[in-house]
C-alpha positions as MATLAB code, in Angstrom:
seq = 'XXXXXXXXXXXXXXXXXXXXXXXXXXXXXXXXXXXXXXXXXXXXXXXXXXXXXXXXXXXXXXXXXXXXXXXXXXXXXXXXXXXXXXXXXXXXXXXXXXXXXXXXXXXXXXXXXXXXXXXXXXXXXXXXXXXXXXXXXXXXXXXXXXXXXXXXXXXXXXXXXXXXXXXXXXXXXXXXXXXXXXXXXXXXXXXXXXXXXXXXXXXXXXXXXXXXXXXXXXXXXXXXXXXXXXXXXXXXXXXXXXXXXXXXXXXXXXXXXXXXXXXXXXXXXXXXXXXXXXXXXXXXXXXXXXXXXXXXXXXXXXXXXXXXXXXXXXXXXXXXXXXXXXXXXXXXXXXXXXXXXXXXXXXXXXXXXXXXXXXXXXXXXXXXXXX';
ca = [
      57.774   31.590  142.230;
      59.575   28.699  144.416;
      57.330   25.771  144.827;
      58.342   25.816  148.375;
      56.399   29.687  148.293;
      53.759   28.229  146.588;
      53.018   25.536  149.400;
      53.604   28.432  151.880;
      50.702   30.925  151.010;
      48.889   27.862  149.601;
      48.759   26.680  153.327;
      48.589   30.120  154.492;
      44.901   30.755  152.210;
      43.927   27.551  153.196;
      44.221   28.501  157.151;
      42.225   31.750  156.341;
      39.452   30.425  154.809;
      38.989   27.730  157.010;
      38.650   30.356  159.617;
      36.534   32.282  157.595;
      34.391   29.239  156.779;
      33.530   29.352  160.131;
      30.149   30.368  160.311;
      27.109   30.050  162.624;
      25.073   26.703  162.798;
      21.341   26.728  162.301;
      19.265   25.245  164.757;
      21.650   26.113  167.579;
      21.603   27.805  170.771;
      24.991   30.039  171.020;
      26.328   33.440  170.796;
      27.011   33.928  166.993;
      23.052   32.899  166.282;
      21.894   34.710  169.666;
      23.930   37.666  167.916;
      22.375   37.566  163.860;
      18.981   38.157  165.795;
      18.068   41.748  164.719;
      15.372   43.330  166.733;
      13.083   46.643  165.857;
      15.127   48.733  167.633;
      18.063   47.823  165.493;
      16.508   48.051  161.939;
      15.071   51.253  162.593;
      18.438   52.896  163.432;
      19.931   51.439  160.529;
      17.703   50.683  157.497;
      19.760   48.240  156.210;
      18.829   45.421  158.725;
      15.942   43.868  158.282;
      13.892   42.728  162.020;
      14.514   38.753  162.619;
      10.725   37.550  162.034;
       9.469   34.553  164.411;
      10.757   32.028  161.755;
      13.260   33.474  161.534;
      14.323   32.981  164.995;
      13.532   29.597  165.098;
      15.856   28.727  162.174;
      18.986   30.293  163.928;
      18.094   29.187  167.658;
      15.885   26.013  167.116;
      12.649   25.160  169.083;
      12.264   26.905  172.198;
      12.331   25.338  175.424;
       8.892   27.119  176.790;
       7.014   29.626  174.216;
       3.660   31.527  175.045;
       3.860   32.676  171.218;
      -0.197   32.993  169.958;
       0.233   32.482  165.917;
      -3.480   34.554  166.430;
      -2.219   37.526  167.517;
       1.442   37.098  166.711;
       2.975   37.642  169.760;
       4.194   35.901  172.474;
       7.469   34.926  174.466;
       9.992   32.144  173.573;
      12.468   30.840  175.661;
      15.556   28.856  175.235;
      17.516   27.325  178.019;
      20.621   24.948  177.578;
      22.778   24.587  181.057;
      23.036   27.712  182.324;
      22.743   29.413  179.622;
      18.641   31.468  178.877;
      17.900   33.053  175.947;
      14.517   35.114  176.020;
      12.885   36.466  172.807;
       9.984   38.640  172.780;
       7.836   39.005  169.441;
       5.727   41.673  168.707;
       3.818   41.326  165.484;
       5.790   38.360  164.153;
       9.226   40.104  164.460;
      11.541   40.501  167.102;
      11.096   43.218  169.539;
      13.827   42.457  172.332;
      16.289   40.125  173.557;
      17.851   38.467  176.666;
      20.416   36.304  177.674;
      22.002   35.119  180.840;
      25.468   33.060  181.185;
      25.725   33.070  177.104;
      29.536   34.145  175.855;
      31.085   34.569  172.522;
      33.861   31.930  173.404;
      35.502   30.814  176.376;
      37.966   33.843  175.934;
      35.090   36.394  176.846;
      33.717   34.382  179.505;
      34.533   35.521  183.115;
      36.412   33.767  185.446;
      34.472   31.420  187.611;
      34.160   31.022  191.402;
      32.038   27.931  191.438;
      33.271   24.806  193.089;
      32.487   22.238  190.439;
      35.027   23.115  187.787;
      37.556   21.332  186.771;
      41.290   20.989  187.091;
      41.548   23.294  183.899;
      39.564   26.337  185.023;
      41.004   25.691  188.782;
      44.645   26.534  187.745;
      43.056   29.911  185.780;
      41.011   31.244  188.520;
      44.678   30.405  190.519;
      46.314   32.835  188.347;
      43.530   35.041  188.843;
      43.960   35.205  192.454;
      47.762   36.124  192.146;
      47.108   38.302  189.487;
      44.605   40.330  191.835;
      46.743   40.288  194.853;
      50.008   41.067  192.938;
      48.022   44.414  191.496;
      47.859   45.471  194.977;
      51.807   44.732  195.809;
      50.124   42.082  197.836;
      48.198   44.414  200.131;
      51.150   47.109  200.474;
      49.623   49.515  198.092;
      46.047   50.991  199.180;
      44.775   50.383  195.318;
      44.520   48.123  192.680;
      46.607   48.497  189.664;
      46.223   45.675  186.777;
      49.185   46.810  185.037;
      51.490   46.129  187.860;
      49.185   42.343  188.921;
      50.135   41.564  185.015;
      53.918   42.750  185.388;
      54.681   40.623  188.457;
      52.229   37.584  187.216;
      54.477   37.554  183.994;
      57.719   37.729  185.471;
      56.713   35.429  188.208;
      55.453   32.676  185.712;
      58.510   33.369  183.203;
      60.414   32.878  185.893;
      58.923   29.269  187.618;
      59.338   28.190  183.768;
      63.388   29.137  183.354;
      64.584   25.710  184.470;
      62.432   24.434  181.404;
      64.261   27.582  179.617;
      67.044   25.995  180.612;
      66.738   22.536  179.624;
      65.478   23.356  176.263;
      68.202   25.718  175.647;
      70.820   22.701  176.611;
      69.231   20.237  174.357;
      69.318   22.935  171.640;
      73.062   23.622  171.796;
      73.935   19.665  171.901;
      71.693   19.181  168.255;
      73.744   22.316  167.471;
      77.040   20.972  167.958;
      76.082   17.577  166.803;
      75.016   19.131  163.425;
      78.306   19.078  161.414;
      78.475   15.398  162.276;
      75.064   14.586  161.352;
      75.811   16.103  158.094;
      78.863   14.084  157.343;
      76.617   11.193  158.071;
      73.915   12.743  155.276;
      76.073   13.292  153.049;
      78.308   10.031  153.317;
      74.570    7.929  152.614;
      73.321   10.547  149.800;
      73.300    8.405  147.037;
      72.782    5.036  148.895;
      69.631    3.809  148.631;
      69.728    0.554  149.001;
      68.097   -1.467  152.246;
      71.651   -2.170  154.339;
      72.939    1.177  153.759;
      69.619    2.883  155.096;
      70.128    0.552  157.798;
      73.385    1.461  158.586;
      72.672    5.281  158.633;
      70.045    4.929  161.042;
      72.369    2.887  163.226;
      75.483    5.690  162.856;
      72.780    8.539  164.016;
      71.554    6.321  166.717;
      75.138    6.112  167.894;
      75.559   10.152  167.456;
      72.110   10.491  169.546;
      73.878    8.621  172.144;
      76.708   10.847  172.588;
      75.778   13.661  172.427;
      72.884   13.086  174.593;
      69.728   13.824  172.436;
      67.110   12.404  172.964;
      62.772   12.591  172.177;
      61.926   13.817  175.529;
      64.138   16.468  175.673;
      63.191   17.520  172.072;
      59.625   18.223  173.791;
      61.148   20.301  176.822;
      59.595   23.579  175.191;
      56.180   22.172  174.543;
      55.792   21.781  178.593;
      55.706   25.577  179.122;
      52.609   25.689  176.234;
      49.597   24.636  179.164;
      50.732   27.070  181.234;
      51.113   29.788  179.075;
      48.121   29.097  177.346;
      46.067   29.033  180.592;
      47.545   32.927  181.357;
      46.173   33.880  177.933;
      42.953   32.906  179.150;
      43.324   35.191  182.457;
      44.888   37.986  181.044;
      41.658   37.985  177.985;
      39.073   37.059  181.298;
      40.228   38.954  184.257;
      38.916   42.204  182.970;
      35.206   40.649  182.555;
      35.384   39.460  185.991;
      34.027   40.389  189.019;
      37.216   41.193  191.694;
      34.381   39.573  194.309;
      35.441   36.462  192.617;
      39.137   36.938  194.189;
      38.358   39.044  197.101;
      35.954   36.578  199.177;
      32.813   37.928  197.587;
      33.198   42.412  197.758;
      33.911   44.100  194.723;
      36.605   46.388  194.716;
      37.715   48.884  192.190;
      40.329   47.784  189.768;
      42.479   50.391  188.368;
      43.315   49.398  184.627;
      44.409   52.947  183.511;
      48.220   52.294  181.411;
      49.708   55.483  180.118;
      47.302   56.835  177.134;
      44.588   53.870  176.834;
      43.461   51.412  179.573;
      44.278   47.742  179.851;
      40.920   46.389  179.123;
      40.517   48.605  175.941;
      39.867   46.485  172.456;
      39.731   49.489  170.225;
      42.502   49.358  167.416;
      43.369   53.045  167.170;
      44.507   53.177  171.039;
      46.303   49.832  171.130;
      48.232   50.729  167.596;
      51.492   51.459  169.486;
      51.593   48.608  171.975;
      50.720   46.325  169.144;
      53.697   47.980  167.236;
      55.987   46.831  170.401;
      54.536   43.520  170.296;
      56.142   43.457  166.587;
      59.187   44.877  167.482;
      60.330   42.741  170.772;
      58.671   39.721  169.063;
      60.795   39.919  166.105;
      64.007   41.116  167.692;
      63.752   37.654  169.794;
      63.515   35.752  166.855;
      65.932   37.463  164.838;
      68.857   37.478  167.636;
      68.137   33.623  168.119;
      68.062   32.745  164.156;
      71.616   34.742  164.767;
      72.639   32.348  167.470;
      72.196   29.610  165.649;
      74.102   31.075  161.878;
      77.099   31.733  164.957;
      76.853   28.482  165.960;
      76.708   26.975  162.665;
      80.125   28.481  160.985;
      81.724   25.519  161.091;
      79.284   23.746  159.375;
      80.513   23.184  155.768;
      77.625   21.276  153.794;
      74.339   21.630  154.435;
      72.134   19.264  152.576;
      68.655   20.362  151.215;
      66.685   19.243  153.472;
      68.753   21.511  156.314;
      68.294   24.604  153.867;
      64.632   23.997  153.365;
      63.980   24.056  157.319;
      66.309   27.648  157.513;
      63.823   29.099  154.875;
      60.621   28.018  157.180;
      61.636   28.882  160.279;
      62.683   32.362  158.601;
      59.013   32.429  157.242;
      57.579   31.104  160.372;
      59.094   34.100  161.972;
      57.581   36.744  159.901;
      54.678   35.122  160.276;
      54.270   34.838  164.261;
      55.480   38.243  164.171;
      52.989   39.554  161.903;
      50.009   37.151  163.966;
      51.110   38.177  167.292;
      50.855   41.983  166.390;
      47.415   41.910  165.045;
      46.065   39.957  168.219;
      47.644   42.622  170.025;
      45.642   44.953  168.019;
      42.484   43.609  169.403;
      43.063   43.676  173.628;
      45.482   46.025  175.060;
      45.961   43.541  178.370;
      47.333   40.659  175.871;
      49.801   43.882  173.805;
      50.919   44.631  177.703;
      51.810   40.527  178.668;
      52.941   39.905  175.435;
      55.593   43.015  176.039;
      56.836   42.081  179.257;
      56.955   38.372  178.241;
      59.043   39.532  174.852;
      61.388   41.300  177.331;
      61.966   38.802  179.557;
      62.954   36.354  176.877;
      65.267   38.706  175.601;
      67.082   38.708  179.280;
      66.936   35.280  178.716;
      68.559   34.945  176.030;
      70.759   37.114  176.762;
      72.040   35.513  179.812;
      72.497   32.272  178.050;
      74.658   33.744  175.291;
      77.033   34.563  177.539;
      77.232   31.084  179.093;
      77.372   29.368  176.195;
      81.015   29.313  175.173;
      81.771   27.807  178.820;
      78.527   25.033  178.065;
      79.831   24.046  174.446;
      83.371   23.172  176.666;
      81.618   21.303  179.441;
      79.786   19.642  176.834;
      82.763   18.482  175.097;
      84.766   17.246  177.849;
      82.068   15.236  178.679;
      81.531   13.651  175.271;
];
């Protein structure tokens, strides 16, 4: 096996179990220890759960804020409050015999969308999308129901869409490192075995100079990563809208939200329903990939030598795309809504893509003339 393989799955394992290693605190007011409690109720439907005792409890949620618990008689009730988050045990008999909780969420994914007026810049631009994502559903008041699929189609396109000029940009800057390649190349190679002080010196200074005209520069290099808030932040909606009251977007009445999409539902997180959506996800994901890893082969025929460096980075962006293919299909797996996005986003990038392919010949000759 390639040591470059090796580093790969080593990297891989050690992402996996570092997930994995991720395990509840003790002592600790939050969801994973709120969840490990295991109440009467539970153990006697399944016999092999043994009911969280009242040391227990205190070992996975800490000392409790109030407590009426008698040691006497065994009994009592503990609370825990942290913000605006209350947990409530009751014990019966030293052992758990219910539980409550109020404002306490797995993770911020599974948390609804706020209407409060003291959050912050972060969770303002979500509950934003919210609001256009609830309003789009209804074709902005045209329709006489609410359909989630079609507030997630137009909130995707509309978003893609804002972002193209970044698209754009990013696309540009891609085809000038592209066509600067063979000559940064010659440059390699003509410094290979130099390795003395003046000669490093002077290769820096020749790739500063090919920087310069052809127009590359750092900022433009990080044109793509401007796009990441944004579409991070619709993640977020399209995981929270679902758990969210519409009287959060329509000034305080609930309304019905119709999340019905072909054979399963938008909000569903079983596996077995979201299997072929998930399968989609796979399939446009890796098509995008694949047709731009073609681009760039078509744009790099007239590159002669490639040094090792150059063929190391093919082999991991080839791996990285397997890879984000694979990932993005089992998330899929998990949430219908995020299968849907991811679809329509896949699709539109495609267009995209598409669209600049068959502007490129005329860019490469503006491009030129201008160098």
């Amino acid at each position: 096996m390639k040591k470059s393989r090796i580093i790969k799955i080593a990297l891989l394992l050690t992402l996996f179990l570092g997930l994995a290693s991720c395990g509840t605190k003790t002592g600790v007011v939050s969801y994973a220890n709120y969840d490990s409690i295991v109440t009467v109720a539970e153990s006697a439907e399944n016999e092999d759960l043994t009911t969280t005792t009242h040391s227990g409890v205190i070992v996975l949620l800490g000392n409790p804020t109030e407590t009426t618990y008698d040691s006497a008689t065994q009994q009592g009730v503990m609370t825990w409050v942290d913000g605006d988050v209350t947990i409530t045990v009751i014990i019966i008999d030293d052992v758990v015999a219910s539980t409550y909780s109020t404002n306490l969420y797995q993770d911020i994914y599974h948390t609804p969308i706020s209407d409060a007026d003291d959050i912050g810049l972060w969770q303002m631009i979500i509950r934003w999308i919210g609001y256009y994502t609830f309003y789009a559903s209804s074709l902005f008041g045209i329709l006489p129901a609410h359909y989630y699929w079609l507030g997630l189609l137009i909130m995707t396109l509309t978003i893609r869409t804002l972002g193209w000029p970044i698209y754009a940009k990013s696309n540009d800057m891609t085809l000038k490192m592209q066509m600067m390649q063979p000559d940064q190349q010659r440059i390699q190679e003509k410094y290979k075995n130099r390795t003395d002080q003046a000669s490093q010196q002077r290769m820096q200074m020749e790739m500063m100079e090919l920087y310069k005209k052809y127009k590359v520069n750092f900022m433009g290099c990080l044109m793509p990563f401007l796009q990441m808030p944004i579409f991070i932040a619709m993640y977020q909606v399209v995981q929270r809208f679902p758990l969210t009251d519409t009287a959060v977007f329509n000034g305080g009445t609930t309304i019905t939200m119709n999340i019905d999409f072909l054979w399963t539902n938008l909000g569903s997180t079983a596996w077995l329903p979201n299997l072929p959506l998930a399968l989609v996800v796979g399939v446009t994901m890796w098509l995008s990939q694949y047709l731009a890893q073609l681009r760039t082969k078509k744009n790099q025929k007239n590159v002669r030598y490639m040094n090792a460096q150059a063929q190391q980075t093919q082999k991991t962006m080839q791996f990285m795309m397997y890879f984000m293919t694979a990932m993005m299909a089992w998330i899929a797996l998990g949430n219908a809504g995020i299968a849907f996005y991811w679809i329509i986003g896949n699709l539109y990038q495609l267009l995209q893509s598409y669209l600049g392919q068959r502007g490129m010949t005329t860019r490469q000759e503006e491009l030129r003339k201008r160098m």
